[in-house]
C-alpha positions as CSV (number, residue, x, y, z in Angstrom):
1,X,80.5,50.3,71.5
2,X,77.1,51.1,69.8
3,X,76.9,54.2,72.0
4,X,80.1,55.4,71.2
5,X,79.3,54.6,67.2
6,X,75.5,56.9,67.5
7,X,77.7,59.3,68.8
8,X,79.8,59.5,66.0
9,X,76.6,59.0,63.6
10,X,75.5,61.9,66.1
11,X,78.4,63.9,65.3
12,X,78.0,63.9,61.6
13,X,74.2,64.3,61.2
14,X,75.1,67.4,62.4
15,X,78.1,68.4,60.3
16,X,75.8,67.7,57.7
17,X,73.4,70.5,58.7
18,X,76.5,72.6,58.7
19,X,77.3,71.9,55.7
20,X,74.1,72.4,53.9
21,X,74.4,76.3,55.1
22,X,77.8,76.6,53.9
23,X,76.4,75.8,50.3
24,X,79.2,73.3,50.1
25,X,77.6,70.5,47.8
26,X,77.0,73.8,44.8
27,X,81.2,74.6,45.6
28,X,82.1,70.5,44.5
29,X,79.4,70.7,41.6
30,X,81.2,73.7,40.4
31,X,84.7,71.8,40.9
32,X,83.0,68.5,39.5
33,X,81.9,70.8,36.1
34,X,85.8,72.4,36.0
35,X,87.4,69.2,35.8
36,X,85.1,67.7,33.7
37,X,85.2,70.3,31.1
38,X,88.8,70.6,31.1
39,X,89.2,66.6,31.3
40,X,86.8,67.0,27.9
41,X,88.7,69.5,26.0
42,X,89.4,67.2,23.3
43,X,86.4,65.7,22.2
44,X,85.0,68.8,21.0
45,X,88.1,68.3,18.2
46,X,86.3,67.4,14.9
47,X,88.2,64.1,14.5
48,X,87.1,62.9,17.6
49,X,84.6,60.5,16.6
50,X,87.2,59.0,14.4
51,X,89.7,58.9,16.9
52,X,86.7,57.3,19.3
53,X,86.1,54.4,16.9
54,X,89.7,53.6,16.2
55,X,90.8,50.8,19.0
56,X,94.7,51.4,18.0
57,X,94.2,54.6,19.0
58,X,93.4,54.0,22.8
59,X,91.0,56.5,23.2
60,X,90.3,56.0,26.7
61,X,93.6,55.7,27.5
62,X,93.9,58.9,26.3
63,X,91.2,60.1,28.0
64,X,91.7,58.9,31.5
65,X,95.1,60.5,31.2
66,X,93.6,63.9,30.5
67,X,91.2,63.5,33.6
68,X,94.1,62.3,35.7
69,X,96.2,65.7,34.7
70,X,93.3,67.6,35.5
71,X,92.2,66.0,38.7
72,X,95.7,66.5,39.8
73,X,95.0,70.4,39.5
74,X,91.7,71.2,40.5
75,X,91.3,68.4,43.3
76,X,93.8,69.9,45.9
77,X,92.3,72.7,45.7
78,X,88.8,71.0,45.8
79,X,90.0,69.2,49.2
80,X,91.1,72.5,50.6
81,X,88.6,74.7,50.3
82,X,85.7,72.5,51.2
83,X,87.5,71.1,54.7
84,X,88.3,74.6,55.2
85,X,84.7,76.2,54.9
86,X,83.7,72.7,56.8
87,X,86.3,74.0,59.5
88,X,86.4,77.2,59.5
89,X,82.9,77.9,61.6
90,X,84.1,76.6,64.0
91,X,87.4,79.0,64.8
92,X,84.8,81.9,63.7
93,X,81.6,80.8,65.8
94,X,83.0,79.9,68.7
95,X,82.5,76.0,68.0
96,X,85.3,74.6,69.7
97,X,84.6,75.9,73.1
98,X,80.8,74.9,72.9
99,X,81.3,71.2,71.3
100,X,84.0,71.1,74.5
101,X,81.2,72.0,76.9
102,X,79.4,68.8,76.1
103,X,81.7,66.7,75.9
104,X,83.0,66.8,72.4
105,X,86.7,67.1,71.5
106,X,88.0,69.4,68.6
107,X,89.5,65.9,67.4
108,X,86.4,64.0,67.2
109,X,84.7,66.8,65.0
110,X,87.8,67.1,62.8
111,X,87.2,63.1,62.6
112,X,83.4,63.6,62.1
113,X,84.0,66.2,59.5
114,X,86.4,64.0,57.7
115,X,84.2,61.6,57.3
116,X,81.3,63.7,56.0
117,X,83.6,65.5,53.6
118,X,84.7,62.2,52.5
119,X,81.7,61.0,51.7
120,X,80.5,63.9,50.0
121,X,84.1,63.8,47.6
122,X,83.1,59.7,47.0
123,X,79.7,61.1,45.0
124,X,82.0,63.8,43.4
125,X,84.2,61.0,41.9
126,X,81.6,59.1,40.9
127,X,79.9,61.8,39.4
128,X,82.7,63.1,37.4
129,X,83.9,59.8,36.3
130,X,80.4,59.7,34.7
131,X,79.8,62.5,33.1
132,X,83.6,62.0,31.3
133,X,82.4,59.1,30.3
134,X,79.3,59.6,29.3
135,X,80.2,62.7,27.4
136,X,82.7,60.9,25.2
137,X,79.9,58.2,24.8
138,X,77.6,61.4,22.8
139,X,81.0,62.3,21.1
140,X,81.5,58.8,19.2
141,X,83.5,56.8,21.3
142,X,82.2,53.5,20.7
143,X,85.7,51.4,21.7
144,X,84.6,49.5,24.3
145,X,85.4,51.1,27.7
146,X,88.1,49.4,29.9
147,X,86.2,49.0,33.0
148,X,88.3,47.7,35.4
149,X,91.0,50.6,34.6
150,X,88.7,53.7,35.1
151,X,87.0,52.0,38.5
152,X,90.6,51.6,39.4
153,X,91.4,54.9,38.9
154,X,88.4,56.7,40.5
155,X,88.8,54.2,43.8
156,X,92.3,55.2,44.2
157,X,91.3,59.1,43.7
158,X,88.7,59.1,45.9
159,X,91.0,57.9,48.6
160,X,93.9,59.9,48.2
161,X,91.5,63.1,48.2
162,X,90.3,61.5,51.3
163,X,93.2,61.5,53.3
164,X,94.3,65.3,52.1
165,X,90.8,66.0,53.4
166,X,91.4,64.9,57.0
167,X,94.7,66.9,56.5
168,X,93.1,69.9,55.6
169,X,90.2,69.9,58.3
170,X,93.6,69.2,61.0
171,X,95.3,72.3,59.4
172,X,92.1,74.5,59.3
173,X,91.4,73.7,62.9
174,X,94.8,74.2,64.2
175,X,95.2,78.0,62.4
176,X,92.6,80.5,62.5
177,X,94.2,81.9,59.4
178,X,92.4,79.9,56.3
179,X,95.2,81.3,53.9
180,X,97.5,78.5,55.3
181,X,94.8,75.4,54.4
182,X,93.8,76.8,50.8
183,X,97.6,77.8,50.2
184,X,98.9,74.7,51.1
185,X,96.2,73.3,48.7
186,X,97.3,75.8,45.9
187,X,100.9,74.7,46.5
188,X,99.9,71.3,46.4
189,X,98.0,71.4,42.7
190,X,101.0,72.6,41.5
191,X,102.9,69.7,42.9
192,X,100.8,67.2,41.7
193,X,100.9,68.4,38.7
194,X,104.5,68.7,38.3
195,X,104.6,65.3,39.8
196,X,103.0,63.8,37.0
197,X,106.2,65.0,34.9
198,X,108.9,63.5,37.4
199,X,110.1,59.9,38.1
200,X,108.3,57.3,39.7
201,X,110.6,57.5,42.6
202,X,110.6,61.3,43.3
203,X,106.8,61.4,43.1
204,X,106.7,58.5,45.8
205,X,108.5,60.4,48.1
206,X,106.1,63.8,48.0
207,X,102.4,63.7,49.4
208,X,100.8,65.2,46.3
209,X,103.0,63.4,44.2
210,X,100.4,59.7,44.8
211,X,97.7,61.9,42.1
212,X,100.6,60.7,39.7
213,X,101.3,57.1,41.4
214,X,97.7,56.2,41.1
215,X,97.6,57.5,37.6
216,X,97.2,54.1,35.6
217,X,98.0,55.2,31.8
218,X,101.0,56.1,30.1
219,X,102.8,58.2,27.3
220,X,104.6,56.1,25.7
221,X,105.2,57.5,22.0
222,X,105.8,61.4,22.8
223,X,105.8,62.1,19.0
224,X,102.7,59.7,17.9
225,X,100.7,60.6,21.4
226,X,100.6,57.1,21.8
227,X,98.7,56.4,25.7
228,X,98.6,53.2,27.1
229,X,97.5,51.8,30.5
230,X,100.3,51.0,32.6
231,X,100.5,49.4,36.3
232,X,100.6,51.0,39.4
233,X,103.2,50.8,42.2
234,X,100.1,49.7,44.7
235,X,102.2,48.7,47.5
236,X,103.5,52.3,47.6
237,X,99.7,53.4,47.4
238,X,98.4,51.0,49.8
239,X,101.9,52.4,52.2
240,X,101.1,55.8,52.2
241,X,97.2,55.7,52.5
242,X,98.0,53.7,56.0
243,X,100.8,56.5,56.9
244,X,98.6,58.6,56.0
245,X,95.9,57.4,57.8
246,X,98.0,56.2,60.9
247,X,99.5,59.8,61.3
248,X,95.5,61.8,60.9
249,X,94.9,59.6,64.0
250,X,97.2,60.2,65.8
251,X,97.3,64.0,65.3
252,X,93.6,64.0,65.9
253,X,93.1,61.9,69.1
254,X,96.2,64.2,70.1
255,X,93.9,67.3,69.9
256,X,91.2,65.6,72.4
257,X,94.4,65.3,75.1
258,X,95.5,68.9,74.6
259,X,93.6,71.6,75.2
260,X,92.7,74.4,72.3
């Protein structure tokens, strides 16, 4: 047991090495910096200290929606690229065929690089989540901040981008051809996006569709711009994130059984 976890640990000590040659961490910042900016927008508006002292006005409501429209464009696309960089040295260097050698599955590393990338998108959340904050904290907001809401919000994230991370690293391993992985990620933005506009029970049924189903505010007056927090359909959450995580798995262990 402890041998087999060192080996993981093993595994992604050296991912990490990859990873710092691949210039990844600079590629999230960038992403991080996007979404924040965009997530922003509106506090550059001149009434936006008024609007961030004015409690009936739920401005972090309104905020957190704006992030959560935002992360649902620029985080698919986050997920992809990075798993597919992560990935992609592998099809182009050979990797495969020399991890193999000593004993190392392609499934294990796609699990190993998982992992890592996961990590490394749970210090992207965090930091993001901050700087939106902290941002409309210098712009005026002095409401106090609903806590629990925005944790909420930036737990559920971070695990949702998780899971489309291991899906990623599975597609960029299984084609050669990057242009599938970062397309489907593309394709995906645009879904989750849209997703944020459809019922409840259409985006339950589509993958990209859970950026919307952990989003935790609301529009509720269309002509006042009234945003409230809402609740989320967790069960469905909590359902998919063990699919999700059942089918990864299952999909990966498959690849130590077949050969590439």
């Amino acid at each position: 047991m402890m041998g087999a976890m060192a080996r993981r640990m093993l595994l992604v000590r050296l991912e990490a090495a990859k990873m710092r040659r691949l210039h990844t961490i600079p590629v999230v910042a960038v992403a991080v910096a996007a979404a924040v900016a965009l997530s922003c927008m509106n506090l550059f508006r001149p009434e936006a200290p008024v609007v961030g002292a004015d409690p009936d006005a739920w401005p972090w409501a309104s905020l957190l929606l704006n992030a959560a429209m935002m992360n649902a464009l620029v985080h698919p696309v986050l997920v992809a690229v990075i798993a597919s960089r992560q990935t992609d040295i592998e099809n182009t260097g050979a990797g495969w065929t020399l991890n193999s050698t000593t004993g190392v599955g392609p499934g294990a590393l796609c699990r190993a690089k998982t992992t890592l990338l996961a990590a490394v998108l749970a210090l992207a959340v965090a930091a993001e989540t901050a700087a939106t904050i902290g941002l409309a904290r210098v712009r005026g907001y002095t409401v106090p901040l609903e806590w629990g809401q925005w944790i909420q919000y930036a737990v559920l994230l971070w695990l949702v981008d998780g899971v489309f991370v291991g899906a990623h690293v599975w597609l960029a391993a299984k084609w050669d051809n990057q242009l599938i992985c970062v397309g489907v990620g593309l394709l995906g933005a645009f879904t989750a996006m849209y997703m944020l506009l459809a019922p409840s029970a259409i985006a339950r049924m589509v993958p990209w569709g859970y950026y919307a189903v952990i989003t935790n505010t609301r529009l509720v007056d269309r002509q006042a711009g009234g945003v409230r927090y809402g609740s989320i359909d967790l069960p469905w959450v909590v359902g998919f994130l063990l699919l999700a995580l059942a089918v990864l798995a299952w999909a990966t262990h498959r690849m130590d059984r077949v050969e590439r």
